[in-house]
Short mmCIF file of the C-alpha atoms (twelve columns), coordinates in Angstrom:
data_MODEL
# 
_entry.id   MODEL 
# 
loop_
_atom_site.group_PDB 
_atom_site.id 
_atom_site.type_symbol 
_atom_site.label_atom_id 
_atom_site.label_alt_id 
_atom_site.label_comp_id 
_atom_site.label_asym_id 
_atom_site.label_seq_id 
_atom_site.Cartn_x 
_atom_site.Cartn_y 
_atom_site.Cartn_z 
_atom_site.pdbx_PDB_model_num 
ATOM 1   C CA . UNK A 1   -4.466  9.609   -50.016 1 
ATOM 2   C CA . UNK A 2   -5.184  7.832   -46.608 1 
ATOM 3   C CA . UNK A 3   -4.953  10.483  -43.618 1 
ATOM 4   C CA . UNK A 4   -2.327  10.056  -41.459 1 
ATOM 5   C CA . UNK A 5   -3.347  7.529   -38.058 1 
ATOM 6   C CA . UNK A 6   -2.132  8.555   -34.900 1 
ATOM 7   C CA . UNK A 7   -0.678  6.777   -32.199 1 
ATOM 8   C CA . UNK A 8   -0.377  7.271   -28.143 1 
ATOM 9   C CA . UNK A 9   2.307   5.527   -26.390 1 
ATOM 10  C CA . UNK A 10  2.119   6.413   -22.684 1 
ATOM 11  C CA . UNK A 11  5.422   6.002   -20.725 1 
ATOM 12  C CA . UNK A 12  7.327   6.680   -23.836 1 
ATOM 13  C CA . UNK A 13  10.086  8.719   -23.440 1 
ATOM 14  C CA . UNK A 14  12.837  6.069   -23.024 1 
ATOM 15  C CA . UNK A 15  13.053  2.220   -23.189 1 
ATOM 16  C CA . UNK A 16  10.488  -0.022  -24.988 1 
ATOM 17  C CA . UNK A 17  8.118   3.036   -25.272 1 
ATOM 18  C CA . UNK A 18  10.535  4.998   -26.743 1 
ATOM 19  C CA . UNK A 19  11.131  2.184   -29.471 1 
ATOM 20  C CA . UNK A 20  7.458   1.415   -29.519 1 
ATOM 21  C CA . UNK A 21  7.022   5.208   -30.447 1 
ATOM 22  C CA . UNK A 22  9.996   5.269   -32.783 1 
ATOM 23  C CA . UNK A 23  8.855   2.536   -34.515 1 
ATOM 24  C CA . UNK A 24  5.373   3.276   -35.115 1 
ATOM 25  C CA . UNK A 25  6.450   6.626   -36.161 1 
ATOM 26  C CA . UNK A 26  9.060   5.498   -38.791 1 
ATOM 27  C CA . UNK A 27  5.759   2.941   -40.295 1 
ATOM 28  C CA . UNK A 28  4.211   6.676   -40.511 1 
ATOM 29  C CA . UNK A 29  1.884   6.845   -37.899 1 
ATOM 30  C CA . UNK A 30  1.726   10.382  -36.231 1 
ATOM 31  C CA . UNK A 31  3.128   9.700   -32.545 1 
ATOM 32  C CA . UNK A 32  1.462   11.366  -29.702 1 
ATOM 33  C CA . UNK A 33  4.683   11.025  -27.272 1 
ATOM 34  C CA . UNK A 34  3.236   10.617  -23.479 1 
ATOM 35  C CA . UNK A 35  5.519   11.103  -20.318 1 
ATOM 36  C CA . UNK A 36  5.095   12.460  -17.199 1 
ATOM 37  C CA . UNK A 37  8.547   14.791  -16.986 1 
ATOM 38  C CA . UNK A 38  8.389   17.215  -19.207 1 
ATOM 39  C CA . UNK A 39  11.961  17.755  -20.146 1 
ATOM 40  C CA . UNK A 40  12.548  14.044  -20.775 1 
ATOM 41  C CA . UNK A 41  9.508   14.394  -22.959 1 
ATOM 42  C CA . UNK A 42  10.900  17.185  -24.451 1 
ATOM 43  C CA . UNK A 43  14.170  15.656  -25.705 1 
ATOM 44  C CA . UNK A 44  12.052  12.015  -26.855 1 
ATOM 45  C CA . UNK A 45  10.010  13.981  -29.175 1 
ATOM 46  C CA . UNK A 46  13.146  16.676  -30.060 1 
ATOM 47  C CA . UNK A 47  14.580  13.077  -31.291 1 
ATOM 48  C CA . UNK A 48  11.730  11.652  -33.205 1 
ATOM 49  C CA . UNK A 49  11.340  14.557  -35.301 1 
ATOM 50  C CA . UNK A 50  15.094  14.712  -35.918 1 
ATOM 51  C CA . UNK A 51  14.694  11.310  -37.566 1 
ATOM 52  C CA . UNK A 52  11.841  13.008  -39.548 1 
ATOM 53  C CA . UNK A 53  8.889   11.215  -37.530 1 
ATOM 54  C CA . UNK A 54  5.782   13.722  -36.697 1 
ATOM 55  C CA . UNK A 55  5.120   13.622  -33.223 1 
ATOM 56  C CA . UNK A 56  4.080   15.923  -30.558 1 
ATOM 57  C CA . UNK A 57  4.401   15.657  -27.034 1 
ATOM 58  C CA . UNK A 58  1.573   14.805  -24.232 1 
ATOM 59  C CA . UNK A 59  1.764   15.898  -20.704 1 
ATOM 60  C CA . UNK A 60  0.575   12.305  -19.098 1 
ATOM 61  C CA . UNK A 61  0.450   10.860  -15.206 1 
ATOM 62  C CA . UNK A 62  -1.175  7.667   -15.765 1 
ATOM 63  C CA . UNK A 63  -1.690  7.503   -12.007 1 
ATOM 64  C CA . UNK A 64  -3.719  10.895  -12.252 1 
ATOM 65  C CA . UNK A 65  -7.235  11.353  -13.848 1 
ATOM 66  C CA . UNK A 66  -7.083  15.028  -14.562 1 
ATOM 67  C CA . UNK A 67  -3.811  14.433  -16.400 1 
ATOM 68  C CA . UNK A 68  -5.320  11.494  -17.746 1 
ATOM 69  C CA . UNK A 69  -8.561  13.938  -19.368 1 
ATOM 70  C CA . UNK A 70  -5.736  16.980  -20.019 1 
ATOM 71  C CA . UNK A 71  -3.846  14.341  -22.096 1 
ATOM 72  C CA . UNK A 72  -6.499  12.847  -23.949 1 
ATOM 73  C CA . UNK A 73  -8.388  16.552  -24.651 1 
ATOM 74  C CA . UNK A 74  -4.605  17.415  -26.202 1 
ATOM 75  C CA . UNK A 75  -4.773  14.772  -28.497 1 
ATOM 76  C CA . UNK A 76  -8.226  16.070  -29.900 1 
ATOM 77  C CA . UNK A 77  -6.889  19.379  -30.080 1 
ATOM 78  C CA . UNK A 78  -3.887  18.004  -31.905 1 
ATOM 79  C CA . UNK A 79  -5.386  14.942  -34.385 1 
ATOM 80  C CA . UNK A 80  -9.119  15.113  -33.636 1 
ATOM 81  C CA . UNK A 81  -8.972  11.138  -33.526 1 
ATOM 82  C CA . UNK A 82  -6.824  8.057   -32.231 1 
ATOM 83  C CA . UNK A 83  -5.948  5.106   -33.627 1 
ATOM 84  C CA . UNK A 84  -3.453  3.573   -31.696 1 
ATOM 85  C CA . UNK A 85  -3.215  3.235   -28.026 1 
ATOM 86  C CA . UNK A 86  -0.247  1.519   -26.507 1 
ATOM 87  C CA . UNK A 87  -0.626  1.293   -22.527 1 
ATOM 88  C CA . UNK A 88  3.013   1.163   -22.136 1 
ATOM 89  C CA . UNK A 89  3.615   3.293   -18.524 1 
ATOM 90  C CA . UNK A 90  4.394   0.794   -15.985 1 
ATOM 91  C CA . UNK A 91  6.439   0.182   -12.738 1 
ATOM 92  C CA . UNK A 92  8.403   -2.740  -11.268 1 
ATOM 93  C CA . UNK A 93  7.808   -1.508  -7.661  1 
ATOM 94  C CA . UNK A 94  10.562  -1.546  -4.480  1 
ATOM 95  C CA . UNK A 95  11.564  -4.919  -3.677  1 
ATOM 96  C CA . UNK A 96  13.929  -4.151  -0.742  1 
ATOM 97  C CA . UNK A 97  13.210  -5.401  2.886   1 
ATOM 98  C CA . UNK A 98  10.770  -8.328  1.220   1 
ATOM 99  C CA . UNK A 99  8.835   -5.368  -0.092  1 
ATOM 100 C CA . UNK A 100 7.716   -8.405  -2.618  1 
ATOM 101 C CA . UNK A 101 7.790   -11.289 -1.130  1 
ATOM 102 C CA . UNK A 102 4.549   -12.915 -0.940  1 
ATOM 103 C CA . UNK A 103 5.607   -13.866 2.754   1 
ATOM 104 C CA . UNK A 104 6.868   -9.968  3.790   1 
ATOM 105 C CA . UNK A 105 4.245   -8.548  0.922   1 
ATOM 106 C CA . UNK A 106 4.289   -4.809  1.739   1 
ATOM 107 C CA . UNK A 107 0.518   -3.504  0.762   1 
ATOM 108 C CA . UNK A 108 1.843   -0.300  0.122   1 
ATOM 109 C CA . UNK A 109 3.453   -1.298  -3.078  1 
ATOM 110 C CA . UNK A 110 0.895   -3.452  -4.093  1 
ATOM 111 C CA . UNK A 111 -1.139  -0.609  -4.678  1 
ATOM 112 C CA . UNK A 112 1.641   1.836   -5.762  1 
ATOM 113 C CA . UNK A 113 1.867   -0.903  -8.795  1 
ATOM 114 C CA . UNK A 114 -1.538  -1.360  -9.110  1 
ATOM 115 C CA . UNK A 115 -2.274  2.305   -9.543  1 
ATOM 116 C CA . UNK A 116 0.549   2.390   -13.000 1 
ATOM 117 C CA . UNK A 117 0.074   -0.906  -14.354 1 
ATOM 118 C CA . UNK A 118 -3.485  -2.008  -14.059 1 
ATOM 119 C CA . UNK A 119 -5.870  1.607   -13.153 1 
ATOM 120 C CA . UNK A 120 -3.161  3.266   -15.393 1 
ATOM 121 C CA . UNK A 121 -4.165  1.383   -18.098 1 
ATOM 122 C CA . UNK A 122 -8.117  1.536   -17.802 1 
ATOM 123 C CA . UNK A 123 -7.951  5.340   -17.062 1 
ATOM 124 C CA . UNK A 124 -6.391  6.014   -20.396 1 
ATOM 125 C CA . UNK A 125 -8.539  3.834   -22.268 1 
ATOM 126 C CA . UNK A 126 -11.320 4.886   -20.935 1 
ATOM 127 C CA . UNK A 127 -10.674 8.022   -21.355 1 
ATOM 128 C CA . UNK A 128 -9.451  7.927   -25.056 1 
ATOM 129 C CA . UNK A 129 -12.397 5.755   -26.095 1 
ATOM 130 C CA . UNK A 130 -14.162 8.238   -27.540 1 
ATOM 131 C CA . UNK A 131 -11.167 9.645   -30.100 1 
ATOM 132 C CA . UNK A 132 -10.722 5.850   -30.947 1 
ATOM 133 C CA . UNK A 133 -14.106 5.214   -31.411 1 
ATOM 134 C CA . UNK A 134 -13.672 7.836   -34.657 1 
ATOM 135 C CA . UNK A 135 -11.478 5.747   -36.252 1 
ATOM 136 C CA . UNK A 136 -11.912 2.992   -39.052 1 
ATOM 137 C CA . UNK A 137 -9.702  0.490   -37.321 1 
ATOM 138 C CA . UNK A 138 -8.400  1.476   -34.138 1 
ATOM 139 C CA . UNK A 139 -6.078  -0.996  -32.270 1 
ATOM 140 C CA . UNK A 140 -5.544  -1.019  -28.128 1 
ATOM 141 C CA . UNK A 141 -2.077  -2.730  -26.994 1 
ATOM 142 C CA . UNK A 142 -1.193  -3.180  -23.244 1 
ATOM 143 C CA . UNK A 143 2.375   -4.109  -22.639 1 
ATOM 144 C CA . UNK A 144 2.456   -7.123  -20.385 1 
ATOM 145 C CA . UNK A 145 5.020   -9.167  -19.044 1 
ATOM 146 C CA . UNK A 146 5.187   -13.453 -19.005 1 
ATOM 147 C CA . UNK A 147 5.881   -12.641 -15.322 1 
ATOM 148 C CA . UNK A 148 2.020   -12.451 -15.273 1 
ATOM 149 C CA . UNK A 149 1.221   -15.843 -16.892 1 
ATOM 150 C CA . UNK A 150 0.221   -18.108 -14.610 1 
ATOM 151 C CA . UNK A 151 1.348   -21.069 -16.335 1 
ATOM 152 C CA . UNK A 152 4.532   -20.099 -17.205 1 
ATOM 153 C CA . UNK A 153 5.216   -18.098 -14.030 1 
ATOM 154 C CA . UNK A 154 8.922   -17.014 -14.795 1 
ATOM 155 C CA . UNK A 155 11.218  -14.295 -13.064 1 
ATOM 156 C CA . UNK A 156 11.742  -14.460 -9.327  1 
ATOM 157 C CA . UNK A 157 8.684   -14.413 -7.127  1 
ATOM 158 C CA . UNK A 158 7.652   -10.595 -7.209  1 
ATOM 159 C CA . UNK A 159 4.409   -10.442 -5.331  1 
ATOM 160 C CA . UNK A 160 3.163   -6.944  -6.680  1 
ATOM 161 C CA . UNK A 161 4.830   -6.588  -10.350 1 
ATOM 162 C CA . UNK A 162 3.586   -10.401 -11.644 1 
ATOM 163 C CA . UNK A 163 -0.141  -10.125 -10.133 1 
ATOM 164 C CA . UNK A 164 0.069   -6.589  -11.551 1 
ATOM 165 C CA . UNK A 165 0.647   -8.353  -15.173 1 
ATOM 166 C CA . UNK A 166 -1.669  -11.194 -14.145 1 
ATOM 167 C CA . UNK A 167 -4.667  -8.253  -14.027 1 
ATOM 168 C CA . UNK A 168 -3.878  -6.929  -16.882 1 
ATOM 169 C CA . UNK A 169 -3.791  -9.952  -18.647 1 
ATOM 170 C CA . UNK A 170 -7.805  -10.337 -17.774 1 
ATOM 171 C CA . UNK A 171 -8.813  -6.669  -18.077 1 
ATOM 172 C CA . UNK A 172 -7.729  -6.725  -21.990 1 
ATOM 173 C CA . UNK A 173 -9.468  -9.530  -22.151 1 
ATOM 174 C CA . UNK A 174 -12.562 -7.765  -21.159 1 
ATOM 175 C CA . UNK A 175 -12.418 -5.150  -22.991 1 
ATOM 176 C CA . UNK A 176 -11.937 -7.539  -25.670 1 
ATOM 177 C CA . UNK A 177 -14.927 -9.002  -24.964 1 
ATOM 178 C CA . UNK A 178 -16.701 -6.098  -24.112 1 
ATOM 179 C CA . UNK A 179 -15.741 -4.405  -27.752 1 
ATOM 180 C CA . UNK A 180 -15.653 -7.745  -29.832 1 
ATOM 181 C CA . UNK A 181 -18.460 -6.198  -32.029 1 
ATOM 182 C CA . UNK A 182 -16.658 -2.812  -33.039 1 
ATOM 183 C CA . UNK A 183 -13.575 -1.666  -34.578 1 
ATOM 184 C CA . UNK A 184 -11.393 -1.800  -31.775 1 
ATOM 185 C CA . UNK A 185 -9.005  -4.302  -31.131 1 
ATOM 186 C CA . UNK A 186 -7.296  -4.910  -27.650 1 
ATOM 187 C CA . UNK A 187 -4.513  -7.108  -26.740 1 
ATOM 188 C CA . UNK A 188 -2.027  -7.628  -24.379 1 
ATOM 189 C CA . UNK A 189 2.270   -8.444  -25.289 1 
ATOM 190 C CA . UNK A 190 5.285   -9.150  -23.490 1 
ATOM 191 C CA . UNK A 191 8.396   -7.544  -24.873 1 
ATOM 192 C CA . UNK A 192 10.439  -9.991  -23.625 1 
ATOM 193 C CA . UNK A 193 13.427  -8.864  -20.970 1 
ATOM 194 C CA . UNK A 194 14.895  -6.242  -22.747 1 
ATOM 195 C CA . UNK A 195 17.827  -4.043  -21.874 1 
ATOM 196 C CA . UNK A 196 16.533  -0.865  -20.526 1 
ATOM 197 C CA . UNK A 197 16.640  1.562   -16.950 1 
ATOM 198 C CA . UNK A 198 13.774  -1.211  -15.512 1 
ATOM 199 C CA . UNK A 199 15.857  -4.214  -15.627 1 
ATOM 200 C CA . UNK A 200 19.466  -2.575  -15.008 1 
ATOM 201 C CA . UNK A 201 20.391  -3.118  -18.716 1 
ATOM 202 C CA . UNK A 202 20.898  -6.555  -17.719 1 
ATOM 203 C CA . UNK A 203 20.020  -7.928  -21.339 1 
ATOM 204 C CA . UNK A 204 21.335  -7.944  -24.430 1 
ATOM 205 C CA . UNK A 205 17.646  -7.824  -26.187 1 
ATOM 206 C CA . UNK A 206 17.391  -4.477  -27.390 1 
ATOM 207 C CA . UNK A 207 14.645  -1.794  -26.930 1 
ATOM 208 C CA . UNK A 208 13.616  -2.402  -30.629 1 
ATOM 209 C CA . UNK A 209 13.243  -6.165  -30.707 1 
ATOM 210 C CA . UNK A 210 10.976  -5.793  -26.771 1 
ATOM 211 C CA . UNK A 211 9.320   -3.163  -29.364 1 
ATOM 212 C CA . UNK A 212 8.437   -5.668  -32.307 1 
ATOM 213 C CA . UNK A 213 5.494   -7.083  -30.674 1 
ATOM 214 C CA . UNK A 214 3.854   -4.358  -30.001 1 
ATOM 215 C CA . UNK A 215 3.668   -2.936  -33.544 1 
ATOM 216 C CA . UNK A 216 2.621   -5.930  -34.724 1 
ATOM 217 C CA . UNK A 217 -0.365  -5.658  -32.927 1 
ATOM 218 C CA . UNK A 218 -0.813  -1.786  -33.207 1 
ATOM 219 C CA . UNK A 219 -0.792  -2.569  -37.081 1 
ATOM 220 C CA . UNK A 220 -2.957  -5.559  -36.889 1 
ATOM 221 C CA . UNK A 221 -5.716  -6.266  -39.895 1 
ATOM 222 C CA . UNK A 222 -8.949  -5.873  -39.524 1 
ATOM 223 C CA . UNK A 223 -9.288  -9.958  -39.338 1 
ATOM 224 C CA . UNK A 224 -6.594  -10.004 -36.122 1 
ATOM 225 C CA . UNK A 225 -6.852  -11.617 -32.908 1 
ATOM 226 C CA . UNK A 226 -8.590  -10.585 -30.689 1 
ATOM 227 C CA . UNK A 227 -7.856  -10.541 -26.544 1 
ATOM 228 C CA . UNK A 228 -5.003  -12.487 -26.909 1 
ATOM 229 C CA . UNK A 229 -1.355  -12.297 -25.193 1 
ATOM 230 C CA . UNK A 230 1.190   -12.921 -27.362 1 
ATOM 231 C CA . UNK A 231 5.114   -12.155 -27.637 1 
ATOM 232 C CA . UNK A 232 7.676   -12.520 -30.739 1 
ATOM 233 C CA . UNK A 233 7.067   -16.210 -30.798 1 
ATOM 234 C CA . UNK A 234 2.915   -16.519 -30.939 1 
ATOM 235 C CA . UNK A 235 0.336   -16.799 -28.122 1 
ATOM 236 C CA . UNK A 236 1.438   -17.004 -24.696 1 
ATOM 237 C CA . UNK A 237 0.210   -19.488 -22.620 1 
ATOM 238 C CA . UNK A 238 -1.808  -17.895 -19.468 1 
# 
């Protein structure tokens, strides 16, 4: 009998991380349940198990590298390895007074969304490279947004959030690069707009189909892509 994988989702106690979790979980992977308030944490993983999913919660800032090292040194203690990683925390930042326009651009949030979205994301891989390096076929997925394609360039001009996406975009590609010759493999997805707190609910895509994507490429073959950007349709054009 296989042993059971384990999965981080960071920035998953509600919304698309919350379905990314659920959904994992229900394919039987073990979930590691990050968030940064505990009692919302709490009540995520209270839920999973009710649903008879194993998961445990992780106390995670992604903006913070001592929670960052706490989190990942709980997950040892916990599962000994990873196999999953889904960098899933992110923010839209403010927008108000032409916070984001490119023409107004406030700095300020620039790097408040920098710090989640893009040094979120490396400090948590980084950090958990180690655990996933013990695993026969450990996956990386970054949840991106289209907003970041520069072909494409959809949404309203947001002069933080879509650069933000843009970044990440390139840094999975490095690490893709960077790990093309081990058992790790990183990519990036867009979960579409989905009906959640971040975009006022003003969807009707649900939390589980924004999910989809995402644990497609958390349970990716061996053979899989590689660096790529995709979303429920294929590739995504950069």
């Amino acid at each position: 009998m296989n042993e059971v994988k384990t999965a981080l989702v960071t920035g998953a106690n509600k919304g698309i991380g919350y379905a990314i979790a659920r959904g994992l979980g229900t394919a039987g992977f073990r979930i590691a349940l990050g968030a940064r308030d505990d009692t919302r944490r709490n009540v995520a993983v209270a839920q999973l198990r009710a649903e008879g999913i194993d998961a445990f919660g992780v106390a995670v800032d992604v903006t913070s590298q001592d929670s960052v090292t706490a989190a990942v040194a709980t997950i040892e203690r916990e599962a000994s390895r990873l196999d999953v990683l889904v960098n899933n925390a992110g923010i839209g930042g403010r927008t108000d007074n032409g916070a984001q326009d490119p023409t107004t651009l406030d700095l300020d949030v620039v790097r408040t969304v920098l710090e989640t979205n893009v040094f979120g994301a490396i400090r948590v891989t980084n950090a958990a490279l180690p655990l996933l390096t013990r695993s026969a076929s450990a996956r990386i997925v970054n949840v991106s947004s289209n907003m970041g394609s520069l072909t494409l360039q959809t949404g309203p001009p947001m002069a933080a959030y879509a650069p933000s996406k843009t970044m990440l975009n390139s840094i999975t590609a490095q690490y893709a690069r960077r790990l093309t010759e081990t058992r790790i493999i990183v990519n990036a997805c867009c979960p579409g707009y989905v009906a959640t707190d971040f975009t006022g609910h003003n969807s009707t895509r649900s939390p589980d189909q924004g999910a989809a994507i995402a644990i497609k490429l958390a349970t990716l073959p061996d053979d899989g892509p590689r660096g790529g950007f995709f979303d429920d349709n294929g590739p995504i054009p950069w």
